[in-house]
C-alpha positions in Angstrom: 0.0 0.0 0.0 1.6 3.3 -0.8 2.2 6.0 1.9 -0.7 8.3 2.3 1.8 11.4 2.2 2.8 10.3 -1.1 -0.9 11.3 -2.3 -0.3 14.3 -5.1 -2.6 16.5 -2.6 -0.5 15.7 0.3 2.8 16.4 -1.7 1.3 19.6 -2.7 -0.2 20.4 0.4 3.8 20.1 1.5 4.8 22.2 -0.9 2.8 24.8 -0.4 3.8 25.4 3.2 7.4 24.8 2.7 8.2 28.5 4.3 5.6 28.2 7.1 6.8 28.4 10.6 5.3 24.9 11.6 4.4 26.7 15.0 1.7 28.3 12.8 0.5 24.8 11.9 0.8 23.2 15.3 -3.1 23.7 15.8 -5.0 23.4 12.4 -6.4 20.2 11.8 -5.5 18.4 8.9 -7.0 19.0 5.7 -6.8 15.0 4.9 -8.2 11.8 6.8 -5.1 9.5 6.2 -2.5 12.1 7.3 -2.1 13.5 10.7 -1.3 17.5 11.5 1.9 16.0 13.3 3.1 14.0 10.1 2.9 17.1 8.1 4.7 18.8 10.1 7.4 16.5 10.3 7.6 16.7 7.0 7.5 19.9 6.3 10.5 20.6 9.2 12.6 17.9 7.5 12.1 19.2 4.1 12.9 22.8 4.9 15.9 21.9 7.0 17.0 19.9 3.7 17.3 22.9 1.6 20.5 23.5 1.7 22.0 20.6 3.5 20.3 17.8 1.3 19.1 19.6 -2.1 19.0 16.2 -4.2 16.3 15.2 -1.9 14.9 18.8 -1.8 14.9 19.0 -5.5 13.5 15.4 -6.2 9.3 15.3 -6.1 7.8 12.9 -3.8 10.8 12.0 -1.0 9.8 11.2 2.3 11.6 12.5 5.3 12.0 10.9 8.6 12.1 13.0 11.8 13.8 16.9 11.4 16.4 15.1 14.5 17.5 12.5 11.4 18.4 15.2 9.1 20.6 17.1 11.4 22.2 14.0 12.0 23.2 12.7 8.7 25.9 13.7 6.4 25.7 16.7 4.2 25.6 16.4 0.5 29.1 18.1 0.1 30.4 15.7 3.1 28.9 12.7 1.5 30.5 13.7 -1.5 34.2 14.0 -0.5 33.3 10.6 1.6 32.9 8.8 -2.0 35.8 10.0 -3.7 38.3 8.1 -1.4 36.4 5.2 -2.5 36.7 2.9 -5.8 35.5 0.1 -5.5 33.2 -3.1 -6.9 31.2 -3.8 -3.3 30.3 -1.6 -0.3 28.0 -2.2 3.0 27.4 0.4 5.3 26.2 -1.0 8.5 24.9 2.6 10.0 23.0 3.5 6.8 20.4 6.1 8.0 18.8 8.6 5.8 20.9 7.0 3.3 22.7 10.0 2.0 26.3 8.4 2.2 25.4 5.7 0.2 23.8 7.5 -2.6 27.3 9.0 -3.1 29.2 5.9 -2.2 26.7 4.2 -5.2 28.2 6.9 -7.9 31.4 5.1 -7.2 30.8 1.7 -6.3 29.2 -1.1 -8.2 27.4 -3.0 -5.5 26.1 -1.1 -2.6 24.1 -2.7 0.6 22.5 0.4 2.8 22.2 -1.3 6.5 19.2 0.4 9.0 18.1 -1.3 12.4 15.2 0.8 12.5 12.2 -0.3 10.1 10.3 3.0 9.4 13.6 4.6 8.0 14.6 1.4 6.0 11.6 1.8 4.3 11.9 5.3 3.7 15.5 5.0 2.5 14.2 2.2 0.2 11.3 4.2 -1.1 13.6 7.7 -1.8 16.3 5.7 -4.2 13.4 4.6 -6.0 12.7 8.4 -6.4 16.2 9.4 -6.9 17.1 6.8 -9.6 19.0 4.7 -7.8 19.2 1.0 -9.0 22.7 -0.5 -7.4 22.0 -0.1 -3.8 20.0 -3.0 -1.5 18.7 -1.7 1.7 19.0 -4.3 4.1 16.6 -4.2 7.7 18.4 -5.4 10.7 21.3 -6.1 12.4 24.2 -5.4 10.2 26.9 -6.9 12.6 24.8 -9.7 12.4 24.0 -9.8 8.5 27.7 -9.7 8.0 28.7 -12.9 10.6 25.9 -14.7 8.5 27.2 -14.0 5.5 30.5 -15.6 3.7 31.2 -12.5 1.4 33.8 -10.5 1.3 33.4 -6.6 0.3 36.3 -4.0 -0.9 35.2 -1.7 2.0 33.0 -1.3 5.2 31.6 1.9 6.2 30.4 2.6 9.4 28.8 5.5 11.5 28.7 4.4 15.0 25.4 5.9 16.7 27.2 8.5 19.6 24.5 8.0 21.9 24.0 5.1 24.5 20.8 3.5 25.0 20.0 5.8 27.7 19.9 8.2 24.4 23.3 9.9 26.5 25.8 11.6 24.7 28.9 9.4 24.5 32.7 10.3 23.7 34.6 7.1 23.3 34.1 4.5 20.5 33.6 2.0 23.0 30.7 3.0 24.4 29.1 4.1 20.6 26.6 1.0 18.9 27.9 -0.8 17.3 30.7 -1.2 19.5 33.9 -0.9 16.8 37.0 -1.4 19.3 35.0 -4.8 20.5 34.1 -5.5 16.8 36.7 -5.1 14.3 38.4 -8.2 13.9 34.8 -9.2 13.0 34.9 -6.4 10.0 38.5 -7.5 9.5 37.0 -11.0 8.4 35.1 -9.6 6.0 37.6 -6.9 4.7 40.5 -5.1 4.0 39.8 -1.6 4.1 37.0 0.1 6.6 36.1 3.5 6.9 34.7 5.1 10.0 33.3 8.6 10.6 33.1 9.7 14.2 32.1 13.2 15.6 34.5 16.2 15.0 34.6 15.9 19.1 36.6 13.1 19.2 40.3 13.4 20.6 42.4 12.2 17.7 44.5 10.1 20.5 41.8 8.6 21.8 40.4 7.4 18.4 44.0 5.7 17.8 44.7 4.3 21.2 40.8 2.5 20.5 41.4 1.4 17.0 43.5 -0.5 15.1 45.1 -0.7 11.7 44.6 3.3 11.1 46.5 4.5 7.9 44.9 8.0 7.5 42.2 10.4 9.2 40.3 12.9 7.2 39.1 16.0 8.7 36.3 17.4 7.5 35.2 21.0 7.7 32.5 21.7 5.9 32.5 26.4 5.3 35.2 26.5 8.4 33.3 24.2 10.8 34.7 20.7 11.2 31.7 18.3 10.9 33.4 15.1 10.8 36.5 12.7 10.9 37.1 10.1 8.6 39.1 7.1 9.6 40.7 5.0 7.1 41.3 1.7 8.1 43.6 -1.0 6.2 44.2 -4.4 7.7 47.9 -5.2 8.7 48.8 -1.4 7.9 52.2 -0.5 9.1 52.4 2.8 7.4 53.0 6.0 9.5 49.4 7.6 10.0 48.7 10.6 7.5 46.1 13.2 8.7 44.7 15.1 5.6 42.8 17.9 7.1 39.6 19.3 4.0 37.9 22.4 4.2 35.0 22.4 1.6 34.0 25.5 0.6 31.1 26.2 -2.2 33.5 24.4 -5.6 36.9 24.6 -3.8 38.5 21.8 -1.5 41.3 23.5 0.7 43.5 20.4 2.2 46.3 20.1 4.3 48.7 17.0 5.3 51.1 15.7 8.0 52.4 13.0 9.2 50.9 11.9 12.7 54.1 11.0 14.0 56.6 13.2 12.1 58.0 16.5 14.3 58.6 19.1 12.8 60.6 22.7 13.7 58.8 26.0 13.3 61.0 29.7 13.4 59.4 32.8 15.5 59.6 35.6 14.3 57.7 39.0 14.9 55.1 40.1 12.2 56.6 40.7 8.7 54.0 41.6 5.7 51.4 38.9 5.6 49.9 37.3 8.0 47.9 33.8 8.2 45.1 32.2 10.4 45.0 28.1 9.6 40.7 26.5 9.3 39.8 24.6 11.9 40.4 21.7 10.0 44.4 22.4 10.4 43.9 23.2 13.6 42.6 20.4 14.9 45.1 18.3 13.1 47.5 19.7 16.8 50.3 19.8 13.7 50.8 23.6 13.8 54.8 23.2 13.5 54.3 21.2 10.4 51.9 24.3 9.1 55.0 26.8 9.0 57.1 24.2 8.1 55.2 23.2 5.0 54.5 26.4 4.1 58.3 27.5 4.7 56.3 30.5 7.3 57.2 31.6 10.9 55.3 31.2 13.8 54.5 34.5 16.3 54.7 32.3 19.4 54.4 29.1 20.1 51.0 29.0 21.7 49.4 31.4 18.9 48.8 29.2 16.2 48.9 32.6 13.6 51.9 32.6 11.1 53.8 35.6 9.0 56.4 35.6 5.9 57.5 38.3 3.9 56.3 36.9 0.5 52.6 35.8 -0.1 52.4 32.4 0.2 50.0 30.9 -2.5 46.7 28.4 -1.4 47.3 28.5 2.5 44.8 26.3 4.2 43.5 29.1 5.9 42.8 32.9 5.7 45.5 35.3 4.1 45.7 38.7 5.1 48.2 41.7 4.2 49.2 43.7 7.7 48.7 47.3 7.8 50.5 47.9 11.0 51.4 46.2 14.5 50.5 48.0 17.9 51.4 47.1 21.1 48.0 46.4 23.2 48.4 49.0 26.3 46.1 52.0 27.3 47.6 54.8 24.7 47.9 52.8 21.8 44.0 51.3 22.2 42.2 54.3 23.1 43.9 55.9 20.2 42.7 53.4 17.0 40.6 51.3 18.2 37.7 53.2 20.0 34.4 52.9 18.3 36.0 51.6 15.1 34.1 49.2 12.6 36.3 45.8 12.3 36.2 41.6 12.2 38.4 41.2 15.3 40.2 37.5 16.1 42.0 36.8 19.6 44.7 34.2 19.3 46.4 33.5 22.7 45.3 36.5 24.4 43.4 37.0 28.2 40.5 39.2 26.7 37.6 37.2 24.5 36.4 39.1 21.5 33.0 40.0 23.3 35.4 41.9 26.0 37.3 43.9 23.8 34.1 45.2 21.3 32.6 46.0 24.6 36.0 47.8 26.3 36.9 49.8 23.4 33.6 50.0 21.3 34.0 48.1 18.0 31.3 47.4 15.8 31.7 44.1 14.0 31.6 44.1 10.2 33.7 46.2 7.7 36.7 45.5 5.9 39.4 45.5 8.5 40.9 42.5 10.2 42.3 43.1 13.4 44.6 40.1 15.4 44.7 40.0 19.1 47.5 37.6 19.9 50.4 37.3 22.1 54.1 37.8 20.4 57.2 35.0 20.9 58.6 37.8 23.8 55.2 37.7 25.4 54.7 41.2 24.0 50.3 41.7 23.7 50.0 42.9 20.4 47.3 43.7 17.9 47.7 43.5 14.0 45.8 45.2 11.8 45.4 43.7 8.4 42.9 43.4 5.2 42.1 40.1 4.0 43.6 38.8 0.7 40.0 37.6 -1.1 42.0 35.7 -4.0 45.0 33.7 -3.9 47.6 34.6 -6.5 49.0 31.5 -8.6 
């Protein structure tokens, strides 16, 4: 029997309130006897929150969402995306499958794809959208995936899995261990029935603490998605002895910024006091913890140890990070504050410094916004400084 919110009325009914604050619908009764107010809404929540984080779904007539809670959750399209392209291969299972957006990408690259859900409801849904979406090599599978693969005697390229982060007290949880399915108790079993698995865990996770848990790790993606990290990407390969590579990825609209280091490798950084440009890493490099490897790869000098903000005299091309061109450098003290920055208009940053950026606009009086980039940071001497630059908009190659 097909779902009663596939009904063209429904779907149009959908549609048509796509931009209504579902507090206004709350309390109207529903126009149709099969659907209820409350699964409109939930569809209409997830739909709208899939605008811009999902627009293949958003785009594509007659998909059904789960709850709006399942759409935060799952992968962007842009994640799922870079996910896929560090994967070629003939066979693929993802035991965690949920909404199913990883797998649509993982399908564009993979032959043979089998989309894993415990939960029913969203099996079905998942199931019903690839019809929708034109999808013909992935099997959606209901049911234990641990347990599908220990029953089965194939073998697949790759494993993918997205371990739920909450107990089943629904708590927040912070160490693999404690995540379903349980990966540190249960990958010799995925070990059995591959060679290469591929984990993604929350941004949260200490990249130690993933390791120490783990097994086998040959390289761990960091994913920011606009400057935020969303996600890390564990790369698995059975009997690797390789040293560990950490590529941190900062998608942004077409371009891919990416940085890499060795886990284990040390590298040597110079100090030196500002020079002409000046450069602020993404998060994505930050929280690769490598930030002597940053001005050693880029051949740039450190301001202090602790700062994590880098100079040179010549521009250095594609930094993973923003550019900027300094104006002038100030020492931070009464005089020099009072005189240029009172009730000026600029983006301020604080890098190793004792005032946050909501104490300084509210001491001296800055208005956010405009085109000046001012630096708070700390210098190797332990001099307070602040650096007054302009952002460099297009890299020069």
């Amino acid at each position: 029997m097909e779902n009663p919110l596939l009904a063209d009325d429904v779907q149009s009914y959908i549609n048509q309130h796509i931009n209504t604050d579902p507090k206004e619908l709350a309390f109207k009764k529903s126009p149709f006897t099969a659907v209820s107010m409350i699964d409109l809404i939930t569809q209409i929540q997830a739909k709208q929150k899939a605008k811009s984080k999902l627009p293949t779904w958003y785009n594509t007539p007659n998909i059904l969402y789960p709850a709006k809670l399942s759409i935060e959750q799952t992968s962007s399209e842009a994640c799922a995306a870079y996910k896929a392209s560090l994967i070629q291969a003939d066979s693929l299972i993802d035991l965690t499958g949920g909404f199913g957006i990883d797998c649509y990408y993982f399908a564009k690259k993979t032959k043979q794809v089998v989309h894993g859900e415990m939960q029913e409801y969203l099996s079905e849904i998942v199931h019903h959208n690839y019809k929708a979406l034109g999808v013909d090599n992935i099997t959606t599978n209901c049911g234990d995936s641990l347990t599908y693969l220990q029953q089965s005697n194939k073998r697949w390229d790759w494993i993918y899995v997205d371990p739920a982060r909450r107990n089943q007290s629904k708590e927040k949880v912070f160490f693999l261990k404690d995540c379903v399915p349980n990966l540190p108790e249960n990958i010799d079993t995925l070990f059995n029935h591959t060679n290469n698995v591929l984990i993604k865990t929350s941004p949260l996770l200490d990249i130690q603490v993933g390791i120490s848990e783990l097994k086998d790790v040959k390289a761990i993606h960091i994913v920011a998605l606009n400057n935020e990290v969303k996600e890390l990407l564990w790369i698995l390969e059975k009997g690797n002895q390789t040293p560990i590579q950490l590529i941190a990825v900062n998608l942004t609209g077409d371009s891919t910024s990416t940085f890499t280091a060795s886990l284990n490798k040390d590298c040597v950084s110079n100090l030196s006091d500002p020079l002409k440009y000046l450069y602020e890493p993404n998060s994505a490099v930050l929280k690769t913890g490598k930030f002597d490897c940053v001005a050693q790869h880029y051949n740039i000098n450190k301001l202090q140890a602790h700062s994590h903000l880098y100079t040179s005299a010549d521009l250095v091309q594609n930094f993973a990070g923003r550019s900027f061109e300094i104006i002038a450098t100030h020492p931070y003290n009464k005089a020099s504050a009072k005189s240029i920055l009172t009730n000026i208009k600029a983006n301020i940053t604080t890098r190793n410094f004792p005032l946050k950026v909501e104490e300084l606009r509210k001491k001296w009086k800055i208005k956010d916004g405009g085109q000046d980039y001012i630096f708070f940071t700390t210098l190797a001497n332990n001099d307070k400084v602040f650096i007054c630059c302009i952002k460099i908009e297009t890299p020069i190659s």
